[in-house]
Biopython code that builds the backbone (N, CA, C, O; Angstrom):
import numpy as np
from Bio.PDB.StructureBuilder import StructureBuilder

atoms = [
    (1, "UNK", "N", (-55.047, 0.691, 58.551)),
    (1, "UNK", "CA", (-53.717, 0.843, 58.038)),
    (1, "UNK", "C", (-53.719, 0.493, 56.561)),
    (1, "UNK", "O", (-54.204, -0.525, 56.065)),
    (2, "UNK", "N", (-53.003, 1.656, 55.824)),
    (2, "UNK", "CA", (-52.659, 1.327, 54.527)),
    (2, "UNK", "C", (-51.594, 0.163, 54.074)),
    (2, "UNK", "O", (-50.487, 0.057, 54.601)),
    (3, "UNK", "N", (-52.080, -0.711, 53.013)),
    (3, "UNK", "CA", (-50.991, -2.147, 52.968)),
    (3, "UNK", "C", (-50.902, -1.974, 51.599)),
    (3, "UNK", "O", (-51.814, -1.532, 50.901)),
    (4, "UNK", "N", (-49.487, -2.422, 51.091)),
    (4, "UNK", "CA", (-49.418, -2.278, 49.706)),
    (4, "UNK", "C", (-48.530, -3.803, 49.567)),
    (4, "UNK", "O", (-47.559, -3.835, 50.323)),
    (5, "UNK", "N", (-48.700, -4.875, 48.837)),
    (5, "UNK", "CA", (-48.421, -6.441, 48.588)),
    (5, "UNK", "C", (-47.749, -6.400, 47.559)),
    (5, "UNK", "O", (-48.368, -5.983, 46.581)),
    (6, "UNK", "N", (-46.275, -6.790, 47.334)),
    (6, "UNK", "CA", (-45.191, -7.096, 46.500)),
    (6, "UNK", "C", (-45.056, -8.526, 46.548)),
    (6, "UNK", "O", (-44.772, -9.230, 47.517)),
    (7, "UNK", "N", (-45.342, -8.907, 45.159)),
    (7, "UNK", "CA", (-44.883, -10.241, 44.753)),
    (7, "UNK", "C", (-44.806, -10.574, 43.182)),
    (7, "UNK", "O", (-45.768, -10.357, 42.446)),
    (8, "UNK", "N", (-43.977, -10.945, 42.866)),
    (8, "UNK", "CA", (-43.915, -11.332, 41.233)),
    (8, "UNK", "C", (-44.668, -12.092, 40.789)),
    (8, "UNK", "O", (-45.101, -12.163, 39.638)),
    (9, "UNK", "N", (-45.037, -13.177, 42.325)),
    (9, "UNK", "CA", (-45.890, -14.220, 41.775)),
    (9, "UNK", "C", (-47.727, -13.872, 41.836)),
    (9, "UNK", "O", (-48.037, -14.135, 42.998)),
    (10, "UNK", "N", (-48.786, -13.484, 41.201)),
    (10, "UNK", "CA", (-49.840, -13.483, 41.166)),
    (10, "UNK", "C", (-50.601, -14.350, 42.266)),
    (10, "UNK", "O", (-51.476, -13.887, 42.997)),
    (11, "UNK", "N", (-50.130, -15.736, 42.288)),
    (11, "UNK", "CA", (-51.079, -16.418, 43.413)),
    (11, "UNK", "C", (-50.944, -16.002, 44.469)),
    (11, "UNK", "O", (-51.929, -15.677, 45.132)),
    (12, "UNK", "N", (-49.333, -15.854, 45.074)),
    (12, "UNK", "CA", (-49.075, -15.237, 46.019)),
    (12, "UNK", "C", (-49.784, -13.608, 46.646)),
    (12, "UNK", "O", (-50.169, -13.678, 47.813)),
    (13, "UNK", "N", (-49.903, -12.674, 46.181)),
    (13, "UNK", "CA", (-50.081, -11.453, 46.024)),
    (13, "UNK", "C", (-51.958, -12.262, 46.015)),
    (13, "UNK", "O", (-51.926, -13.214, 46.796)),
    (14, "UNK", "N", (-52.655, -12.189, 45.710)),
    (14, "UNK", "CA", (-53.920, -13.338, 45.200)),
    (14, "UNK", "C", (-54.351, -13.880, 47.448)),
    (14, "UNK", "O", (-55.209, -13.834, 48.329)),
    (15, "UNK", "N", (-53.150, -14.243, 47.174)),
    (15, "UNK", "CA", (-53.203, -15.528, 48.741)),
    (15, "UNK", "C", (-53.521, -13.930, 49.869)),
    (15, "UNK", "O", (-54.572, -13.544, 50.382)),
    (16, "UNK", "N", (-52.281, -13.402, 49.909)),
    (16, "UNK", "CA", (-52.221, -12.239, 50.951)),
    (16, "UNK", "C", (-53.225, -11.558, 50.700)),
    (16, "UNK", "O", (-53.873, -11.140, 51.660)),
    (17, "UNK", "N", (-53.564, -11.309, 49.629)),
    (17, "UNK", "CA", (-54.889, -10.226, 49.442)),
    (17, "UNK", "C", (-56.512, -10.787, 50.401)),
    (17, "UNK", "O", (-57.253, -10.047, 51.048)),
    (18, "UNK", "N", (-56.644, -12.124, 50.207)),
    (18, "UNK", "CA", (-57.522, -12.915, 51.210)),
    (18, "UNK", "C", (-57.233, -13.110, 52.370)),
    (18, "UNK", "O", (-58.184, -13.484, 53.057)),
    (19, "UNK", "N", (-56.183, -12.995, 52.927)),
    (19, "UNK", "CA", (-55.839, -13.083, 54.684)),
    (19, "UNK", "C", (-56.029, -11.638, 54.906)),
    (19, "UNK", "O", (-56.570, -11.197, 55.920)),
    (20, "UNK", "N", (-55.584, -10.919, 53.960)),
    (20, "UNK", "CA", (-55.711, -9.368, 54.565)),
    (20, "UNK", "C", (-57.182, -8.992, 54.941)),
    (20, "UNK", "O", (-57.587, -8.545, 56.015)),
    (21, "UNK", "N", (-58.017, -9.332, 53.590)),
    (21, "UNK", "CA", (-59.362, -8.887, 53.592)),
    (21, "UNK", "C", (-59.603, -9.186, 54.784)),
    (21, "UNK", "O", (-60.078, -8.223, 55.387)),
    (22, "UNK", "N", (-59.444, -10.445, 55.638)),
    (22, "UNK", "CA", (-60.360, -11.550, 56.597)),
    (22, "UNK", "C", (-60.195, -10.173, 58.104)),
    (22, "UNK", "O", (-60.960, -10.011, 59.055)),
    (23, "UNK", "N", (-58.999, -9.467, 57.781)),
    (23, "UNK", "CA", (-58.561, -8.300, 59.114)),
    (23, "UNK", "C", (-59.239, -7.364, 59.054)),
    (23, "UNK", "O", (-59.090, -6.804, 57.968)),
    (24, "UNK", "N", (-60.031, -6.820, 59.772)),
    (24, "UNK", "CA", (-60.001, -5.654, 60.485)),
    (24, "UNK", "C", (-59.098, -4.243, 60.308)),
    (24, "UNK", "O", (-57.871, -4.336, 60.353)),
    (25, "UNK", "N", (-59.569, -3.282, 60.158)),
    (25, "UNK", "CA", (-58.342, -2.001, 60.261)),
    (25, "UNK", "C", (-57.612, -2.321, 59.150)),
    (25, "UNK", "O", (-56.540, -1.725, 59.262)),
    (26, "UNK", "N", (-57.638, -3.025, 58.020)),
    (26, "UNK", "CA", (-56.355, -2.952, 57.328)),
    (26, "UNK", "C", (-57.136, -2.689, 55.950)),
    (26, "UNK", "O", (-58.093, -3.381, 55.603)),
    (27, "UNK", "N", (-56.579, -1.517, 55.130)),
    (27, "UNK", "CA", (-57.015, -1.527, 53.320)),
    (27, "UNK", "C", (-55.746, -1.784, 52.533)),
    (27, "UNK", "O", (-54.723, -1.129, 52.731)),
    (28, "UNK", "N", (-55.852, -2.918, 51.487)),
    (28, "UNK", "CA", (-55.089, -2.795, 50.489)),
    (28, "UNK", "C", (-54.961, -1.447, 49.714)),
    (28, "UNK", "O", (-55.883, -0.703, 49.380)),
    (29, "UNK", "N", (-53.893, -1.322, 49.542)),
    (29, "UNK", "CA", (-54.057, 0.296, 48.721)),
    (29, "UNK", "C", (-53.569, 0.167, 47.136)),
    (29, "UNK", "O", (-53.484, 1.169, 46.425)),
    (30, "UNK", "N", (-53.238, -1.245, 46.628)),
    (30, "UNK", "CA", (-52.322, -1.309, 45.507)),
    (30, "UNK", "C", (-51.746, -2.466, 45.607)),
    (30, "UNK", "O", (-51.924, -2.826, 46.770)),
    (31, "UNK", "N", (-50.962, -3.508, 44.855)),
    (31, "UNK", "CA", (-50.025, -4.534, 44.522)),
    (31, "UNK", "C", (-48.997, -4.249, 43.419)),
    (31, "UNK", "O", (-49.229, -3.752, 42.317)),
    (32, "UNK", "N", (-47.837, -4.647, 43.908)),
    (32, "UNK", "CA", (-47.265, -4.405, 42.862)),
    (32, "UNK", "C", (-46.320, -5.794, 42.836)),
    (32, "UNK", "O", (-46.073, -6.554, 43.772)),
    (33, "UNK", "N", (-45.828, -5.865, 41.281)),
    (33, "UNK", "CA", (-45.005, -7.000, 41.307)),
    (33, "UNK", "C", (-43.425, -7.115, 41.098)),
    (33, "UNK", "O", (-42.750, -8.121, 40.881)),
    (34, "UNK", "N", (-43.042, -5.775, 41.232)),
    (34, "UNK", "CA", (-41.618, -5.686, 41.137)),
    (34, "UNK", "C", (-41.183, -4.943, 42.153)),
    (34, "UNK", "O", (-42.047, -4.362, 42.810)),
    (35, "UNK", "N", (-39.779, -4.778, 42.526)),
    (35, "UNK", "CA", (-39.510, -3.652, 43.648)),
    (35, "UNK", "C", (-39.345, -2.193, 43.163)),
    (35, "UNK", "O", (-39.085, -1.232, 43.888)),
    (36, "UNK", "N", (-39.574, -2.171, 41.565)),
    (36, "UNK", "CA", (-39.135, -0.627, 41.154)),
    (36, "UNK", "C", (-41.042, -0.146, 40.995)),
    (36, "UNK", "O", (-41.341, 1.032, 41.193)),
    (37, "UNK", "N", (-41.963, -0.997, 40.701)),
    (37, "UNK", "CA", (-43.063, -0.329, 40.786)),
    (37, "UNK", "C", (-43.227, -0.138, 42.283)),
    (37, "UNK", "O", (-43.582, 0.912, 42.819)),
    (38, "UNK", "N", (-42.854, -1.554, 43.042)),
    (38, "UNK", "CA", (-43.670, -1.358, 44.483)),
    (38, "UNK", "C", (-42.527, 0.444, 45.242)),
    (38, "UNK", "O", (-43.132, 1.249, 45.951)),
    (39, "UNK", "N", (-41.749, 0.565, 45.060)),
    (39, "UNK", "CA", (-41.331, 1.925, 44.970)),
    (39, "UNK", "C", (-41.993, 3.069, 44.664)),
    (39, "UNK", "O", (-42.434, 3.966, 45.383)),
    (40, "UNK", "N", (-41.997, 2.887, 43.374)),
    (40, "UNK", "CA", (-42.610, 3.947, 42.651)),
    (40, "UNK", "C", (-44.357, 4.508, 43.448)),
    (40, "UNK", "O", (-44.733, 5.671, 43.598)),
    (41, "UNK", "N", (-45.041, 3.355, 43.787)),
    (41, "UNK", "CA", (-46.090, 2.991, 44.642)),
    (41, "UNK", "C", (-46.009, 3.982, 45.854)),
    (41, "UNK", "O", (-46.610, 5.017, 46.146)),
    (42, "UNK", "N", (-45.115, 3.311, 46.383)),
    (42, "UNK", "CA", (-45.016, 3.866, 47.782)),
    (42, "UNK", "C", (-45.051, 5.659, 47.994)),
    (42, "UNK", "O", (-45.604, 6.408, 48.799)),
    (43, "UNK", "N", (-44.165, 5.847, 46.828)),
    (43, "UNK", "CA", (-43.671, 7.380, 46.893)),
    (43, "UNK", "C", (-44.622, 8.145, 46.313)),
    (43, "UNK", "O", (-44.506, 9.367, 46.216)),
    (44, "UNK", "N", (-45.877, 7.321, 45.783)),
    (44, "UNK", "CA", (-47.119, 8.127, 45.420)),
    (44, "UNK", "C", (-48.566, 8.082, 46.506)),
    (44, "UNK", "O", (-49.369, 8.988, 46.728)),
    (45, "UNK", "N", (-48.526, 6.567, 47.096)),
    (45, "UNK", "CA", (-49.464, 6.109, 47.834)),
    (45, "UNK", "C", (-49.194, 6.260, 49.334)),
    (45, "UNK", "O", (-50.255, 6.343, 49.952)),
    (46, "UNK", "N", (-48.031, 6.326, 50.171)),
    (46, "UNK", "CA", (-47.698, 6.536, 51.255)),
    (46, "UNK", "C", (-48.240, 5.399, 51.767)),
    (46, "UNK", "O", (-48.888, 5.646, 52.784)),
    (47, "UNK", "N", (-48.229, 4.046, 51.411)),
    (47, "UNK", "CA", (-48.811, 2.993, 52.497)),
    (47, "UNK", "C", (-47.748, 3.164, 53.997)),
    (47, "UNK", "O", (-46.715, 3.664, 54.442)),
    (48, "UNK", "N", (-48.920, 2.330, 54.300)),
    (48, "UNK", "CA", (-48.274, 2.388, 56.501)),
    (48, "UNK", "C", (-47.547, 1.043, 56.831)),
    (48, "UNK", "O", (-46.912, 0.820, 57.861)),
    (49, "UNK", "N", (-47.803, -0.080, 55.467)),
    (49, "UNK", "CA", (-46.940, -1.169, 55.682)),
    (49, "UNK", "C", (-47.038, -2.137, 54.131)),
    (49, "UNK", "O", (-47.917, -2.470, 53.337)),
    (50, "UNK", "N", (-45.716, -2.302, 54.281)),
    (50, "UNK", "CA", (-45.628, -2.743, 52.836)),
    (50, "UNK", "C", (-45.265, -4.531, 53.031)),
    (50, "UNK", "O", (-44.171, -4.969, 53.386)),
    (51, "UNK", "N", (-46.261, -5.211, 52.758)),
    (51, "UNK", "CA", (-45.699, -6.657, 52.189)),
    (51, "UNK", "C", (-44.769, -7.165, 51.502)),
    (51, "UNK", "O", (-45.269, -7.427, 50.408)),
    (52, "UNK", "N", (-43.461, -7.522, 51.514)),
    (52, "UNK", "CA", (-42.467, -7.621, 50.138)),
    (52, "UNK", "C", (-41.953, -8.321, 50.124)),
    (52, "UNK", "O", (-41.064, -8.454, 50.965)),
    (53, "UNK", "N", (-42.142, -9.074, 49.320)),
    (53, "UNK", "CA", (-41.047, -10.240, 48.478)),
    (53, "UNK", "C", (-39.796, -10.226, 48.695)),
    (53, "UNK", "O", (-39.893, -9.032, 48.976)),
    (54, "UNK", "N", (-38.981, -10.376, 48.798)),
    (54, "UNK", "CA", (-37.066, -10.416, 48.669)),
    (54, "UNK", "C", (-36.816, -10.734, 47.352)),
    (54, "UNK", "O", (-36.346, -9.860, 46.624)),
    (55, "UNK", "N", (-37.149, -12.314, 46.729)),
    (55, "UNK", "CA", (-36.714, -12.478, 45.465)),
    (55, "UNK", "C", (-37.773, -12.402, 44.475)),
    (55, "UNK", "O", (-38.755, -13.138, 44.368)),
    (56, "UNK", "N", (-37.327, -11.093, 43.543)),
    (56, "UNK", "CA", (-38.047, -10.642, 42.037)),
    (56, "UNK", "C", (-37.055, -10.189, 41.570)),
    (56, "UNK", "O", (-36.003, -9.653, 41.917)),
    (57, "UNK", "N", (-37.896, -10.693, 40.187)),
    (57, "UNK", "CA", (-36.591, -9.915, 39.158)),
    (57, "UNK", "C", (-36.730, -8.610, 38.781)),
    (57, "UNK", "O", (-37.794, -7.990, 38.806)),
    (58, "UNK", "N", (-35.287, -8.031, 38.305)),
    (58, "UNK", "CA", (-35.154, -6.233, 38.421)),
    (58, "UNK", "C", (-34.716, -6.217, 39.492)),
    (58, "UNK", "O", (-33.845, -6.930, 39.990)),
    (59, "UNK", "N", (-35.714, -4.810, 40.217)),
    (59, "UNK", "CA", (-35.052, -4.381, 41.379)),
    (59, "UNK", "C", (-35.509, -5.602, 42.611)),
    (59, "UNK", "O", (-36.643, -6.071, 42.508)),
    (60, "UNK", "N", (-34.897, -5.936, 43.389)),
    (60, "UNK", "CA", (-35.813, -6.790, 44.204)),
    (60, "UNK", "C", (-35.955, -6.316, 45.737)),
    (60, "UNK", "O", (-35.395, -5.344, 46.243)),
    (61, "UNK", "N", (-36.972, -7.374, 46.462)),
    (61, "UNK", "CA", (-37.315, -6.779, 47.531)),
    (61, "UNK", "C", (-35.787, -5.953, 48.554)),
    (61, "UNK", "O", (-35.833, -4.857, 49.114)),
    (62, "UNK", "N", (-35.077, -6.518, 48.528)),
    (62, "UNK", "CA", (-33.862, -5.780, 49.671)),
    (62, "UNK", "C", (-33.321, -4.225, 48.866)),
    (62, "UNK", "O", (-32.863, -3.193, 49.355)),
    (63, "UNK", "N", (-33.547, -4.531, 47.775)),
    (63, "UNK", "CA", (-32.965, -2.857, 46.870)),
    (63, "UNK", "C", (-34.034, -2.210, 47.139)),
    (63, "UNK", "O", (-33.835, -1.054, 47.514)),
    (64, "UNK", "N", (-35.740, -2.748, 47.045)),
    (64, "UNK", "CA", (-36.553, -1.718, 47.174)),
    (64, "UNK", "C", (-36.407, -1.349, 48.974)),
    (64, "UNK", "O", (-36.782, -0.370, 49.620)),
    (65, "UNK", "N", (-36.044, -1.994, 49.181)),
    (65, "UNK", "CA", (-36.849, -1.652, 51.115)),
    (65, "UNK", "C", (-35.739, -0.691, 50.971)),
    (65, "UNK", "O", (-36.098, 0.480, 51.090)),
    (66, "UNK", "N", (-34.474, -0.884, 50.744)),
    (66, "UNK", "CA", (-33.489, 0.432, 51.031)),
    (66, "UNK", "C", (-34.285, 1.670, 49.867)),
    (66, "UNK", "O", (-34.706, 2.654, 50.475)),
    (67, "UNK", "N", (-34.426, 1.691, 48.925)),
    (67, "UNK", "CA", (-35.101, 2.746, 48.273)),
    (67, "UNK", "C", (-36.218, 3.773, 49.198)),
    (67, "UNK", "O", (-36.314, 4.997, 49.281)),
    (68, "UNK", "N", (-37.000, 2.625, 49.838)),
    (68, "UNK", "CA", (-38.133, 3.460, 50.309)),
    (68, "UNK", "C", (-37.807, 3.879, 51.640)),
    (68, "UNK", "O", (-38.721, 4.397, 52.283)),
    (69, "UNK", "N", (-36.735, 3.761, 52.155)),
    (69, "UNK", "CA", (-36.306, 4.107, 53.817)),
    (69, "UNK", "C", (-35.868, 5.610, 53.546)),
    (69, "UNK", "O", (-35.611, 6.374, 54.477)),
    (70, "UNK", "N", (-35.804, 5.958, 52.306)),
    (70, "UNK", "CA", (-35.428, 7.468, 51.780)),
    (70, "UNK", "C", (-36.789, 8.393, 51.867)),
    (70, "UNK", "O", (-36.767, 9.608, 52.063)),
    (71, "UNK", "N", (-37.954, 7.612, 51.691)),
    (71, "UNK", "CA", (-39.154, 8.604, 51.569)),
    (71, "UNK", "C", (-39.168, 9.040, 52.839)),
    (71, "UNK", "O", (-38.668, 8.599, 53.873)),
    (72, "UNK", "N", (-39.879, 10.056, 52.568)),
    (72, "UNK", "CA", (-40.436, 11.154, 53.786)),
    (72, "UNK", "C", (-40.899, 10.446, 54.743)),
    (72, "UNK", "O", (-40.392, 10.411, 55.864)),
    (73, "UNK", "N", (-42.208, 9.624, 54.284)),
    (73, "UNK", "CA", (-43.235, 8.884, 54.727)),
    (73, "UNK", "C", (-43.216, 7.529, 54.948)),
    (73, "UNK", "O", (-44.292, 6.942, 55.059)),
    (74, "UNK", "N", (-41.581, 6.587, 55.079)),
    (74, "UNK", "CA", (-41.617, 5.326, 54.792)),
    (74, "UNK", "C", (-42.409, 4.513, 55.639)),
    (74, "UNK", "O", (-42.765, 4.717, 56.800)),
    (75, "UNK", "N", (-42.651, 3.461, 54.802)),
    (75, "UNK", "CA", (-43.603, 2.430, 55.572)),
    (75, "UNK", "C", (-42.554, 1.705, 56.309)),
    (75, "UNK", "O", (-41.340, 1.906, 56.280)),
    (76, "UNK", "N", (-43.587, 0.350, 57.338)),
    (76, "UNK", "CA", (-43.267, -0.391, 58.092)),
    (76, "UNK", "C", (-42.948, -1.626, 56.866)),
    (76, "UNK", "O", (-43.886, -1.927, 56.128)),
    (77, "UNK", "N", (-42.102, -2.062, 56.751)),
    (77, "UNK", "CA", (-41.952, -3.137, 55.489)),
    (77, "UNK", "C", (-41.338, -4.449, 56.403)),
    (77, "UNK", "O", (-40.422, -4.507, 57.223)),
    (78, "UNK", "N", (-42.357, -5.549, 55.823)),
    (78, "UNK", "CA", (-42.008, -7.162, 56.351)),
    (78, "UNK", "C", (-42.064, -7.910, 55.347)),
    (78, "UNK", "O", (-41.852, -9.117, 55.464)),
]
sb = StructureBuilder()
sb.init_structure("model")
sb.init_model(0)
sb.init_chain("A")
sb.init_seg("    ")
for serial, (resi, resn, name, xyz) in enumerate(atoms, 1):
    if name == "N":
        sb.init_residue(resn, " ", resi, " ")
    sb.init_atom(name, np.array(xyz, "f"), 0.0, 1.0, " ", f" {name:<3s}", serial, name[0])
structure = sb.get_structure()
């Protein structure tokens, strides 16, 4: 499964990227640190589940998850 990791904060995004690796079946496909890139992301990369933050500044995680429920292809987002 394709995973794409939203977080503003670097360590964070950093942290998930090492629990992910440790799985099986799963590729990072990208990180992003805002909700208008992790968007922009999605609608180019088609991940199968998106990691996301709630609070970032700009757009943030609850504006992006409604953004991407519009793609064709939306991911599973937690």
């Amino acid at each position: 499964m394709k995973v794409l990791i939203v977080d503003d904060e670097a360590l964070a995004r950093s942290r998930l990227r090492e629990l992910i690796d440790e799985m099986s079946g799963f590729e990072i496909v990208a990180e992003a640190s805002n909700g208008l890139e992790a968007f922009n992301t999605c609608a180019k990369l088609a991940p199968d589940i998106v990691l996301l933050d709630i609070r970032m500044p700009g757009m943030d995680g609850l504006q992006a998850a409604r953004q991407m429920s519009i793609l064709e292809l939306n991911p599973a987002i937690i």
